[in-house]
N, C-alpha and C positions, 0 to 999 in steps of 0.2 A: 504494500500500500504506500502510495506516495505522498506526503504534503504537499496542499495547497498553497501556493504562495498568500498570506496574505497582503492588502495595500497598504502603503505606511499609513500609522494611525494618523489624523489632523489635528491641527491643533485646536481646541478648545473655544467656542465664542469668547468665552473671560480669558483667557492666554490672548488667544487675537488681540481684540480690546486693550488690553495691556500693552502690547508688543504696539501698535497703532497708538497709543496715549504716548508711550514715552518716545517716540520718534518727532511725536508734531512739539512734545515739550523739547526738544534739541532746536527742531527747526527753529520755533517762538522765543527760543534763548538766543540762538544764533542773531535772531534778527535783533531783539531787541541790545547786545551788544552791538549789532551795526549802527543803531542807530545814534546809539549812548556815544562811541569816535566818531561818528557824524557830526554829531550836536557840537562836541567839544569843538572840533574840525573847525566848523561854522561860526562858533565865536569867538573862535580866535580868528579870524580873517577880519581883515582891513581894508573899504571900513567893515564896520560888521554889522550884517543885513540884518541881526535879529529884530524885528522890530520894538519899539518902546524903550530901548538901550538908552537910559538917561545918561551914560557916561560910562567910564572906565571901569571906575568902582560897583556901577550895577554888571557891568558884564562880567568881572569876576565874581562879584557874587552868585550868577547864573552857574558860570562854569565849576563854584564848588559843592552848586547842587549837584553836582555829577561825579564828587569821591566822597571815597567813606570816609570816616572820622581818623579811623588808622591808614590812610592810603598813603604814597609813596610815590613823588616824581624823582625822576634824576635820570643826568644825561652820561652815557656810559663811551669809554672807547678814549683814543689819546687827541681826539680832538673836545668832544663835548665831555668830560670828566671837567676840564677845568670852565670850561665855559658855563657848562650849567649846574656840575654839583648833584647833591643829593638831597631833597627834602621830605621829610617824615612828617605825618599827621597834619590836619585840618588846616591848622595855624602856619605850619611850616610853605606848605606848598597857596595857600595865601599870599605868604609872605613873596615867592619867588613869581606870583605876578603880578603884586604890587611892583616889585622891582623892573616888570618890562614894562606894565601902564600907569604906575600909580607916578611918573613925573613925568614934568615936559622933556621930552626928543628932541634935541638937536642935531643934525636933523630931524625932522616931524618922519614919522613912517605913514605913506600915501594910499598904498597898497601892499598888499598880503593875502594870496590867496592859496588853501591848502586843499590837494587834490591826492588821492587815497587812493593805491593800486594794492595790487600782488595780496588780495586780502586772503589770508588762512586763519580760520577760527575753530578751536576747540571748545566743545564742553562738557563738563564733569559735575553732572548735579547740580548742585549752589554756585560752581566755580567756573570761571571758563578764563580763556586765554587768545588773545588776537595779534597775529603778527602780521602788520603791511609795510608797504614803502611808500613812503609820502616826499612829495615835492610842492617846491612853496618859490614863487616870486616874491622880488620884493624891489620896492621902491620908494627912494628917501627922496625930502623938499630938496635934497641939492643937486639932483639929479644920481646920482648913483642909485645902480643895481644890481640885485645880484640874485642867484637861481641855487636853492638849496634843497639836499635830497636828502633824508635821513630812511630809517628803518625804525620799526616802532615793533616794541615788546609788551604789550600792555596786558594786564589781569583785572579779572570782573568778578563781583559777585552777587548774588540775589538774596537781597536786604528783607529781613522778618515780613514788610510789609508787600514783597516780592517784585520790587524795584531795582533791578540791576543797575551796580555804581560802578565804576573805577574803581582797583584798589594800590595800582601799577601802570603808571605812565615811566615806560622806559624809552630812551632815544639813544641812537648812535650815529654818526653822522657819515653819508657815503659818500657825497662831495660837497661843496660850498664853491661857486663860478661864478665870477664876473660876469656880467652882462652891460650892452653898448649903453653908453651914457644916454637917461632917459631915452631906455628902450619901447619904454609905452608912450604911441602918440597920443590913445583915449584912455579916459577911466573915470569911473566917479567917484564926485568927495563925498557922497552918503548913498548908501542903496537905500532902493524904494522897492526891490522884488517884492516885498511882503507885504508891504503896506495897503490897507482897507483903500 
């Protein structure tokens, strides 16, 4: 007498279920980290389109709705080590963008716009993890420009109230290039994209 082959057993409505729940919670993690270096992204660009931005001081306030209380900026590598350091907790990484908006520029910065490739994102439950490569113009009142590319290490995590913050803004820097003196013929001194 021979055995019947049987067909592999299936899986389960409630296993399905499951296996389909924790896939769309990856994806909805995924996005809302994109969005979370989006956001950041966006306000720190120059000017900066968010609208109602009464100043400096409100745009960073904006941008430390986006780390946690223990989060962690700093720029790594033998170029941005000494340029930008390390900063620990709320206060600290405050403090390091008081120090690029909180005084007058001399030269004034005109423009700054930050544009996000090569994105890879991990995630681990509460935790995830996002590495891109971001490039940024720039342009000062005196005419000088310059075109900078860094690489980003940053960590996220999903807050009791299930609001994914920052806990790791890491940089290192892949080139920093001169560009032709007042290489922009157009640009604006306020965006209006958002605006009602």
């Amino acid at each position: 007498m021979t055995d019947t082959p049987t067909a592999p057993s299936s899986p389960s409505s409630e296993a399905l279920l499951r296996t389909l729940q924790e896939r769309v919670d990856v994806l909805e993690a995924e996005a809302a980290v994109r969005r979370v270096q989006a956001r950041y992204m966006f306000l720190c660009d120059t000017p900066c389109p968010e609208p109602g931005v009464r100043d400096d001081q409100h745009r960073i306030d904006l941008i430390m709705e986006l780390y946690t209380d223990d989060a962690v900026w700093e720029g790594v590598g033998e170029y941005y080590d000494d340029q930008f350091g390390r900063a620990v907790g709320a206060d600290a990484i405050r403090r390091h963008f008081q120090g690029f908006w909180g005084e007058k520029q001399d030269p004034a910065l005109l423009l700054n716009a930050h544009y996000l490739t090569s994105e890879h994102i991990e995630v681990d439950g509460d935790t995830a993890r996002g590495l891109w490569i971001h490039m940024q113009p720039w342009l000062f009142s005196d005419g000088r420009s310059l075109l900078r590319s860094s690489r980003l290490n940053n960590t996220f995590r999903r807050t009791d109230d299930g609001t994914w913050k920052i806990t790791r803004t890491r940089t290192e820097n892949v080139f920093v290039a001169p560009l032709p003196h007042e290489f922009a013929e157009a640009y604006p001194a306020a965006s209006v994209l958002l605006a009602e």
